[in-house]
C-alpha positions in Angstrom: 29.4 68.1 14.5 29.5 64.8 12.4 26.4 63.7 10.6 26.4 59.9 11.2 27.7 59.8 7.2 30.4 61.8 8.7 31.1 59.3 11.5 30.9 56.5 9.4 33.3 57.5 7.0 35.5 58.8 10.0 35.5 55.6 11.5 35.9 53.7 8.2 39.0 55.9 7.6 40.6 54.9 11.3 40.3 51.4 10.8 41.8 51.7 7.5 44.6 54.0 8.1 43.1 56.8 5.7 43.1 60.3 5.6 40.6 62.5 4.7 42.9 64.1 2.1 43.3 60.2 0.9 39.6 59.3 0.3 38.6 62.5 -0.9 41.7 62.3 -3.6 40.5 58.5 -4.4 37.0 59.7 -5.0 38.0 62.9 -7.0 36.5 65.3 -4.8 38.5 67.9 -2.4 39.3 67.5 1.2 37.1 70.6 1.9 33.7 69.2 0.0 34.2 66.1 2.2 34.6 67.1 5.2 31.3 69.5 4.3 28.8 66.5 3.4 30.7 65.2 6.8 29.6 67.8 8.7 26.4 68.2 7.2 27.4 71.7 5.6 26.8 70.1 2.1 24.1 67.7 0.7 25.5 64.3 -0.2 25.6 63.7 -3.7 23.1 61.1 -5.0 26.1 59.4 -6.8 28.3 59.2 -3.9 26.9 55.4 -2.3 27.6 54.1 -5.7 31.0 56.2 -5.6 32.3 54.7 -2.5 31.5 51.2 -3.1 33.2 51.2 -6.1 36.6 52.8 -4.3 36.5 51.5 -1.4 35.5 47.8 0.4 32.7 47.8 2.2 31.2 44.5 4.0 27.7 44.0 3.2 26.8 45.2 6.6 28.8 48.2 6.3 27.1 48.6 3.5 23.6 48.8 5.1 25.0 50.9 7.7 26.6 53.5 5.1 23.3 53.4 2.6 21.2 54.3 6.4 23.5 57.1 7.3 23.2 58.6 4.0 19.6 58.8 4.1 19.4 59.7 7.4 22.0 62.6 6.8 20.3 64.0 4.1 17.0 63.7 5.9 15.4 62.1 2.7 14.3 58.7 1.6 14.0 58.2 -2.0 12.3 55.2 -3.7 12.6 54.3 -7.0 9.2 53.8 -8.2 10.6 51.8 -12.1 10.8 49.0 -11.5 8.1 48.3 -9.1 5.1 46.7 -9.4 1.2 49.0 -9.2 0.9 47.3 -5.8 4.4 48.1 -4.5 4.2 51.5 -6.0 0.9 52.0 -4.0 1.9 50.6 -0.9 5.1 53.1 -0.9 3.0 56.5 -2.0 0.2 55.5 1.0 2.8 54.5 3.4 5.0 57.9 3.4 1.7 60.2 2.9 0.3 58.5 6.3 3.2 57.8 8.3 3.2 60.5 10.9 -0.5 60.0 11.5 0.2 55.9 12.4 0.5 55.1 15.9 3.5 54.4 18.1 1.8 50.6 18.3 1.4 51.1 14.5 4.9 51.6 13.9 6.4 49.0 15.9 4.4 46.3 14.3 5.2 47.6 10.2 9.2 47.7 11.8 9.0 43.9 12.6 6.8 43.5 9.8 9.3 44.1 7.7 12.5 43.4 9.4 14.4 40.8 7.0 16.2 37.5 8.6 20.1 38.8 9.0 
């Protein structure tokens, strides 16, 4: 079964008229590696966003969409803690060592909290 990276890019390929064989040969990986991070069989590479935006076009909401499947697929959500500031850095470290201990009620309101105007 497709991992939602996996449906994305299966999608993405439909509506542009690639194959798998295609993308995989314009990103310079095989057909079989993939149709593994597709499936789920193989971690996506942390280089492969970057990778496919450079290949491919991608509307800034596909985008969004493709950066969200990643994570989701790889079951991890990595912040890069450089560039922020002591406060941001703090606020990112408390928020993923509490989050399964906040509320349901707790959750909703840091979601549209933080929700950005589309």
């Amino acid at each position: 079964m497709h991992t939602k990276f996996g449906l994305f890019l299966v999608e993405y390929r439909e509506r542009h008229n690639y194959s798998l064989r295609q993308m995989a040969s314009v990103l310079g990986v095989s057909a079989a590696f993939l149709s593994a991070i597709e499936l789920g069989k193989k971690r996506i590479p942390d280089t492969f966003y970057s990778r496919l935006v450079e290949k491919f076009i991608f509307t800034k909401k596909e985008k969004e969409v493709l950066k969200d499947a990643i994570a989701i697929s790889n079951k991890v959500v990595e912040i890069e803690l450089d560039d922020l500031t002591k406060l941001e850095t703090e606020v990112a470290i408390l928020f993923a060592r509490n989050l399964t201990s906040l509320s349901s009620d707790k959750l909703r309101a840091i979601k549209e909290m933080l929700k950005l105007e589309e």
